[in-house]
MARBA-3410 file (N, C-alpha, C, O; in Angstrom, 1 decimal):
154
117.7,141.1,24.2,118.0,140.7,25.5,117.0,141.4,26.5,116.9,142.6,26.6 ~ 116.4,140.5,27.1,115.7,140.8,28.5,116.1,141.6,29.1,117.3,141.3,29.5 ~ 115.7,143.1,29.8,116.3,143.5,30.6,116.5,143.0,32.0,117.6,143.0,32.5 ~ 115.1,142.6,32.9,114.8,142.2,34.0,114.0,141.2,34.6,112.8,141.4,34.9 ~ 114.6,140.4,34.7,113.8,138.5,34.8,114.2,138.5,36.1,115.4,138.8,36.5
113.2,138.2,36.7,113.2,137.5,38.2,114.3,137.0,38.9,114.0,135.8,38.8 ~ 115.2,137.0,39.4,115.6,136.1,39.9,114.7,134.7,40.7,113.7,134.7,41.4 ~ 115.8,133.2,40.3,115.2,132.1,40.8,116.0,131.7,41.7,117.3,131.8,41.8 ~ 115.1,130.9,42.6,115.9,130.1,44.3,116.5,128.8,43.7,117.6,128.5,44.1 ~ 115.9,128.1,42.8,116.2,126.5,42.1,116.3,126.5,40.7,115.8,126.9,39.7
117.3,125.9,41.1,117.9,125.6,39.4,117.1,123.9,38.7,116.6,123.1,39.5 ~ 117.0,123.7,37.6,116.7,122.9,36.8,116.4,121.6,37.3,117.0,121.0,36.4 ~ 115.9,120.8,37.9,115.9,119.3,38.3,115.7,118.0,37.3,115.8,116.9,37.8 ~ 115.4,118.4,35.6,115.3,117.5,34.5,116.0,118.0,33.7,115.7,118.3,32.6 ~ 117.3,118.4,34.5,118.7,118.2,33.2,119.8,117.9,34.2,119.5,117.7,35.4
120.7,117.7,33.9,122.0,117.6,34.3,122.9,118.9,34.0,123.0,119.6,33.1 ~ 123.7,118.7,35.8,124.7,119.4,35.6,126.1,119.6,34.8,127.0,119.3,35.6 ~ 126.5,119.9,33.8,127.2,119.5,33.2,128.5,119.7,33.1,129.5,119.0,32.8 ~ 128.4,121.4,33.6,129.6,123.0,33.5,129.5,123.3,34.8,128.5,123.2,35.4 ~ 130.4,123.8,35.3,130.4,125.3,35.9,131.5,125.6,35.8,132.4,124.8,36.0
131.8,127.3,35.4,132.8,127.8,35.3,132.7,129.6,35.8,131.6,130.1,35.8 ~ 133.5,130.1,35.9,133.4,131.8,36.4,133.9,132.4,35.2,134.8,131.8,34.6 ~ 133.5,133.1,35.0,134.5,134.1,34.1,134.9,135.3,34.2,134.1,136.0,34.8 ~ 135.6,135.6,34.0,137.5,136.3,34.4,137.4,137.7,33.6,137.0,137.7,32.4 ~ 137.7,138.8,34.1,138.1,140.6,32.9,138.7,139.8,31.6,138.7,140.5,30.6
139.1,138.5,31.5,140.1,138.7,30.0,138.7,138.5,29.0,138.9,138.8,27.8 ~ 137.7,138.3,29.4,136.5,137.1,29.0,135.5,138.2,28.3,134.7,137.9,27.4 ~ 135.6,140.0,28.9,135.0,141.1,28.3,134.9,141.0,27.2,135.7,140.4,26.5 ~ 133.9,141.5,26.7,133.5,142.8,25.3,133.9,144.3,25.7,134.0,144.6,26.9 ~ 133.9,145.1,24.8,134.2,146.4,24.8,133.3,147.0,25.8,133.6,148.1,26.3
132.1,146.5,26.2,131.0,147.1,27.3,131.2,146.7,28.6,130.6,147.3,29.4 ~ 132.0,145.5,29.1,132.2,144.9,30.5,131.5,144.0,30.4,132.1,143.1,31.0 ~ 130.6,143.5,29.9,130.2,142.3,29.8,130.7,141.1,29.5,131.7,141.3,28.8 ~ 130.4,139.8,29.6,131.1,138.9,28.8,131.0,138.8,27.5,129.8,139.1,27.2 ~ 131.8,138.5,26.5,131.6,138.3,25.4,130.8,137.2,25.0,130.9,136.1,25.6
129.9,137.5,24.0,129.1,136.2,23.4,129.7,135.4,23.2,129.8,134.4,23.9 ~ 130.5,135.7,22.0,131.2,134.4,22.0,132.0,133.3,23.2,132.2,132.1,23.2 ~ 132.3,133.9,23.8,132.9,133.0,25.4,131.8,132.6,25.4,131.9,131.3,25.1 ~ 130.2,132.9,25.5,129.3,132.3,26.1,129.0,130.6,24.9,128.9,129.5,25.4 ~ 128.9,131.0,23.9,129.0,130.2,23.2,129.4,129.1,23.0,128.9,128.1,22.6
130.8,129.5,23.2,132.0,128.4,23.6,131.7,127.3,24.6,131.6,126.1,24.5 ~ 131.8,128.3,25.6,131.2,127.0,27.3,129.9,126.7,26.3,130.2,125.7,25.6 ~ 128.5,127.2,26.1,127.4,126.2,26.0,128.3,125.1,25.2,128.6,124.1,25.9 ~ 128.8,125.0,23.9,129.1,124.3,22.9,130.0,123.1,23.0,130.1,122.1,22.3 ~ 131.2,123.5,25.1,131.5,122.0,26.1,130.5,122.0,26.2,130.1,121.4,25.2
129.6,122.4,27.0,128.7,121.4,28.2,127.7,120.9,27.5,127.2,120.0,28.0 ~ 127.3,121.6,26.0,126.3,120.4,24.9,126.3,119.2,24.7,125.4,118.4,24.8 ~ 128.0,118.9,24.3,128.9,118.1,24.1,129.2,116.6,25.7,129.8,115.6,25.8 ~ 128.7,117.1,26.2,129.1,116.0,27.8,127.9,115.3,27.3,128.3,114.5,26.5 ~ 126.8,115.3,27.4,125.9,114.2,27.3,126.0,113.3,25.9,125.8,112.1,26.0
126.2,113.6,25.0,126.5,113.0,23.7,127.7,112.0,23.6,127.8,110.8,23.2 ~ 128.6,113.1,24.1,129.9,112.3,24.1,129.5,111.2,24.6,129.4,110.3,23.7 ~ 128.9,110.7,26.2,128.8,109.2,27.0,127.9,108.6,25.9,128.0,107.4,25.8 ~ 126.9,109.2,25.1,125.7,108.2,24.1,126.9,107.8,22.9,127.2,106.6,22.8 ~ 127.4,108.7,22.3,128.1,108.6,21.1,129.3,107.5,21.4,129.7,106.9,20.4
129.9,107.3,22.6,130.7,106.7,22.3,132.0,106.8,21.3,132.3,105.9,20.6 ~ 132.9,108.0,21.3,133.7,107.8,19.8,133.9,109.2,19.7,134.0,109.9,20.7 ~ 134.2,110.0,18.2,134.6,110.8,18.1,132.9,111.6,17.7,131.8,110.9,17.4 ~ 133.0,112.9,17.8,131.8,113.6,17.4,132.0,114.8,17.1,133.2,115.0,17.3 ~ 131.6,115.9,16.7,131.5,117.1,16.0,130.4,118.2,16.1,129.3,117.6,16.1
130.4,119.4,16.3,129.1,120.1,16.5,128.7,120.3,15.1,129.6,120.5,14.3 ~ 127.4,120.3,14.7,126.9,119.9,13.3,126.0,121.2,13.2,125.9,121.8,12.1 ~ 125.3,121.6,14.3,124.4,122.7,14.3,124.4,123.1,15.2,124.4,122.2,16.0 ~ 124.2,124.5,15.8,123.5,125.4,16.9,122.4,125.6,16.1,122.5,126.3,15.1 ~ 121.2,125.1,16.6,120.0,125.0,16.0,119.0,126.5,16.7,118.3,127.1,16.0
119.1,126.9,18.1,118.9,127.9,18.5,119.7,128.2,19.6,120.3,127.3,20.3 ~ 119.7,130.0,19.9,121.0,130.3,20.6,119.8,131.5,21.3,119.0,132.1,20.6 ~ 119.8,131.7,22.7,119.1,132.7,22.6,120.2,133.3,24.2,120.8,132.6,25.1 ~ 120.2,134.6,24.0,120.9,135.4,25.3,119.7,136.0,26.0,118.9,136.8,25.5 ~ 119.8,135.5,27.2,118.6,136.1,27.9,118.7,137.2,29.0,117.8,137.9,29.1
119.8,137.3,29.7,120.4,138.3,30.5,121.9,138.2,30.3,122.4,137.1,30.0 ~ 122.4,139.2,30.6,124.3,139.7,30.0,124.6,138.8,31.3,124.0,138.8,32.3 ~ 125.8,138.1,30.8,126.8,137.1,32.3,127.5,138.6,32.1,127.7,139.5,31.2 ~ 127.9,138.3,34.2,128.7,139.6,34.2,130.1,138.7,34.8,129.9,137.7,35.4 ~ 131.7,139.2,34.5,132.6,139.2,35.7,132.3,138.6,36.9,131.6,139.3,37.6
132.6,137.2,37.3,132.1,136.7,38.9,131.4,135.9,38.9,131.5,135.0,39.8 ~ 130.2,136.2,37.7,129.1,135.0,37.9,129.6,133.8,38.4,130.7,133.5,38.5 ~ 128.4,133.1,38.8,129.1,131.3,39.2,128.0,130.9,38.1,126.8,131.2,38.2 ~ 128.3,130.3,37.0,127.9,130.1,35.7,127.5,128.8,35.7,128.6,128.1,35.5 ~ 126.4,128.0,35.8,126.0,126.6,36.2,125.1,126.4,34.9,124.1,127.0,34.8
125.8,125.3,33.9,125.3,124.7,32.8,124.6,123.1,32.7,125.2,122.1,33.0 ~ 123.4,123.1,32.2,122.6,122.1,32.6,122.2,121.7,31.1,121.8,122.6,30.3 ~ 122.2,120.3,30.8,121.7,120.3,29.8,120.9,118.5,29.6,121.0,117.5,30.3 ~ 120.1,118.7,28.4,119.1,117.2,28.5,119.7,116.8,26.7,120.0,117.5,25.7 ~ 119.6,115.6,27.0,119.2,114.7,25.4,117.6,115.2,24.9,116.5,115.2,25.5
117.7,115.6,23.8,116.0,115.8,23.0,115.8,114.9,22.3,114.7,114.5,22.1 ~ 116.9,114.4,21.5,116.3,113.6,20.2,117.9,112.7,20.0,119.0,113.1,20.5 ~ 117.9,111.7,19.4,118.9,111.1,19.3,118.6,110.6,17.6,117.7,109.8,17.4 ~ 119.4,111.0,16.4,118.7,110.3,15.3,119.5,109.1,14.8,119.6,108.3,15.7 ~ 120.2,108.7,13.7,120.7,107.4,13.4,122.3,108.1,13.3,123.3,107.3,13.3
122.5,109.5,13.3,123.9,109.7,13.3,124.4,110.7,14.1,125.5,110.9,14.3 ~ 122.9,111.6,14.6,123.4,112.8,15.6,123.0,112.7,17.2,122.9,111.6,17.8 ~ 122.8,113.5,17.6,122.5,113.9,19.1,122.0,115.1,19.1,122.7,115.9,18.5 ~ 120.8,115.6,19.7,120.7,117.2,20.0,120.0,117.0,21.4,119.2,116.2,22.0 ~ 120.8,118.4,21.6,120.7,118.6,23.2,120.1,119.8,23.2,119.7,120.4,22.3
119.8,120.2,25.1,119.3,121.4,25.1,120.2,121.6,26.0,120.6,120.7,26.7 ~ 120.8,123.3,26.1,121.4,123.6,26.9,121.3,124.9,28.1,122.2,125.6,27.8 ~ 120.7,125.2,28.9,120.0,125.8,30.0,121.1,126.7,30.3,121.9,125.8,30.7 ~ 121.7,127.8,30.4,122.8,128.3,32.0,122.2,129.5,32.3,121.7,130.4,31.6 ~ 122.5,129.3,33.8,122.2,130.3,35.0,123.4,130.8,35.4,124.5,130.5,35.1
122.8,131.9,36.3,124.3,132.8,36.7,123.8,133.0,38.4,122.8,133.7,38.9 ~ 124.6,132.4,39.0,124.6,132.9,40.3,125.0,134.2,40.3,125.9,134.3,39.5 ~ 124.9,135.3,40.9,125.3,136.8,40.5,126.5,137.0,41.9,126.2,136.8,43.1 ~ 127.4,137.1,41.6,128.1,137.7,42.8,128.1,137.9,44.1,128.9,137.4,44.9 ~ 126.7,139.4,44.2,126.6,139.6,45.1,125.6,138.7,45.6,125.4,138.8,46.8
124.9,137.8,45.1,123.7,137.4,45.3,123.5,135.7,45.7,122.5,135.2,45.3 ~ 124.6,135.0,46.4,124.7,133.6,46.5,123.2,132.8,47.1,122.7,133.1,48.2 ~ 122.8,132.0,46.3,121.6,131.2,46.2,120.7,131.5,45.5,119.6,130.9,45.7 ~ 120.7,132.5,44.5,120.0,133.2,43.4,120.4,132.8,42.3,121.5,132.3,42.3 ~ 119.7,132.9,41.1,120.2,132.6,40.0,119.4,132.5,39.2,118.6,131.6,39.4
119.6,133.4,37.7,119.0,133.8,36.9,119.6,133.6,35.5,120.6,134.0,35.0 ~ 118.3,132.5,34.8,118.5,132.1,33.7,119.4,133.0,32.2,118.7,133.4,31.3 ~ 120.6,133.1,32.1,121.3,134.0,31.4,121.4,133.4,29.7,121.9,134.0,28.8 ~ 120.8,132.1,29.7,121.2,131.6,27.7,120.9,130.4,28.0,121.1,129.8,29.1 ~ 120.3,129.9,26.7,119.3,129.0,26.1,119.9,128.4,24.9,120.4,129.2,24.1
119.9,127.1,24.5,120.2,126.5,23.3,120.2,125.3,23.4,120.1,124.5,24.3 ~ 120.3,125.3,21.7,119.7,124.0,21.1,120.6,123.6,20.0,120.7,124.2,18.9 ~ 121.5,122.4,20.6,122.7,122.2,19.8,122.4,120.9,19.1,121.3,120.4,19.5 ~ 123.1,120.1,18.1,123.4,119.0,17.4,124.7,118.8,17.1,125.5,119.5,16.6 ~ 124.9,117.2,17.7,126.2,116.8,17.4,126.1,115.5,16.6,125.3,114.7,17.0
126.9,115.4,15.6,127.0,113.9,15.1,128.6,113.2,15.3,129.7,113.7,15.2 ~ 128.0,111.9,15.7,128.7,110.8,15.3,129.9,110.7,14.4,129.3,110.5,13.3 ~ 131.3,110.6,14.1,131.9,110.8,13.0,133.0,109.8,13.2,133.6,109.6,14.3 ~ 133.3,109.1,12.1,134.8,108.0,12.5,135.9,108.7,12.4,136.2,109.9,12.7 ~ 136.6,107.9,11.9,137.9,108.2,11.8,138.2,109.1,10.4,138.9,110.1,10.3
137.9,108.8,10.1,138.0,109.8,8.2,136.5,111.2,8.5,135.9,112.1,7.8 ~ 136.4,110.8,9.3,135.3,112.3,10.2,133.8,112.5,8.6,133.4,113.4,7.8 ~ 133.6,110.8,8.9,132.3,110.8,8.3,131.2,110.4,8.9,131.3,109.4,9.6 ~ 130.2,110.8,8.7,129.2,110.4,9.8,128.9,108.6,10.1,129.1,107.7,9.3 ~ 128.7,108.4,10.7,128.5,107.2,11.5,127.5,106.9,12.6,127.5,107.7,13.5
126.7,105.8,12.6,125.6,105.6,13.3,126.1,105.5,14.5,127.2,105.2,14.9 ~ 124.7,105.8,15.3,124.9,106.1,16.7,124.5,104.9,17.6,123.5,104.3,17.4 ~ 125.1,104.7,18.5,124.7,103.1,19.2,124.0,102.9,19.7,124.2,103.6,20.7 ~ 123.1,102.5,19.7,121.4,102.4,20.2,121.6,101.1,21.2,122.2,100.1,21.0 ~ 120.7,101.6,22.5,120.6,100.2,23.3,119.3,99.5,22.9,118.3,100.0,22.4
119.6,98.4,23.1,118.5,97.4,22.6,117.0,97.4,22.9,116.5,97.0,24.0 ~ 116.2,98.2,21.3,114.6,98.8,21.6,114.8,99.9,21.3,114.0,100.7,21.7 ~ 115.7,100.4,20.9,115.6,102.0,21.4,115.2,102.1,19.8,115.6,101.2,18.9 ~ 114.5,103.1,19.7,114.2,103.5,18.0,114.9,105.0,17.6,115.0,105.9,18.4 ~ 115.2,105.0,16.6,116.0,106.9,16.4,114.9,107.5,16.5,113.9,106.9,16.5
115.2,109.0,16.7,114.0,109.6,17.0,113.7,110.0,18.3,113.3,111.1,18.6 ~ 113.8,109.1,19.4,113.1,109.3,20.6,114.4,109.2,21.5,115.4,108.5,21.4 ~ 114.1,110.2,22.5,115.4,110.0,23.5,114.9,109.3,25.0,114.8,110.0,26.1 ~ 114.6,108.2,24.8,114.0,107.2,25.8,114.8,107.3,26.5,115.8,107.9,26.4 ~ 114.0,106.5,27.8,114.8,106.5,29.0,116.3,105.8,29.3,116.9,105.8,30.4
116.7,105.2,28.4,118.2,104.6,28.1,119.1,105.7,27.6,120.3,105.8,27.9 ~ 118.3,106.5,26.8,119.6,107.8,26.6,119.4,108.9,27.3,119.8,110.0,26.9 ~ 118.7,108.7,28.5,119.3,109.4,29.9,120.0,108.9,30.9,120.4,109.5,32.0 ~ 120.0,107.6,30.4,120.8,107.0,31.8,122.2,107.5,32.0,123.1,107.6,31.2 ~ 121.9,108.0,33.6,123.3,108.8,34.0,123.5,110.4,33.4,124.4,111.0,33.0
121.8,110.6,33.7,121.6,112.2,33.3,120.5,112.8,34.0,119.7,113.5,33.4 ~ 120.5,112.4,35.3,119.4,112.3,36.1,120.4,114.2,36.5,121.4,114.8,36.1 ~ 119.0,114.5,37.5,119.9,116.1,38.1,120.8,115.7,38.7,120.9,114.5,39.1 ~ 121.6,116.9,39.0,123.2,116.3,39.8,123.2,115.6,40.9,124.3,115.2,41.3
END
């Protein structure tokens, strides 16, 4: 973990807003910090929002493909999660997932706190994989401009 990154004036303009949430003393690790895992958790909703509107149906987290913690969320933060389609294949989705932390004392600042790179697939009813609905032209593989529609920045 990074100890000291810049703080930034602007947040993301080629992802969408997806999350925001604060988090709360129950949300600690033994050091005051937030727990990883909480952090995990929120990226692993807000991955999930853009897929869900492609997928249509029921879906599943298939992989956290990369997870990276870049500065500790503290108590207070205003925790703003932004995420894009990367790839769309014949049965998954993977996303990227961006969150910043407005810091407390510091409103209109905000500094990139965790990074990731999730996959979700498609699953029916008996929670077997199942193809993913392609608009017409779209080829797997590419996340054209159809599987952003309605993922423009907030």
């Amino acid at each position: 973990m990074t100890s000291t990154l810049p703080p930034q004036s602007a947040l993301p303009i080629d992802k969408e807003l997806v999350l925001k949430v604060i988090p709360m003393p129950a949300d600690c690790n033994a050091n005051g910090d937030i727990f990883g895992g909480w952090v995990m958790a929120q990226v692993d909703l807000a991955g999930s929002v853009l897929p869900a509107r492609h997928v249509q149906g029921r879906m599943a987290t298939v992989a956290v493909n990369e997870f990276v913690f870049k500065q500790p969320v503290r108590v207070g933060d205003i925790l703003s999660f932004f995420s894009t389609i990367t790839r769309i294949g014949r049965t998954s989705v993977t996303v990227e997932v961006e969150v910043y932390a407005e810091r407390f004392a510091a409103q209109g600042r905000y500094v990139k706190v965790t990074e990731a790179r999730l996959t979700y697939v498609a699953i029916d009813a008996s929670g077997r994989p199942r193809p993913v609905p392609r608009p017409a032209g779209e080829e797997a593989g590419h996340a054209g401009p159809a599987a952003h529609a309605g993922t423009g920045a907030r």
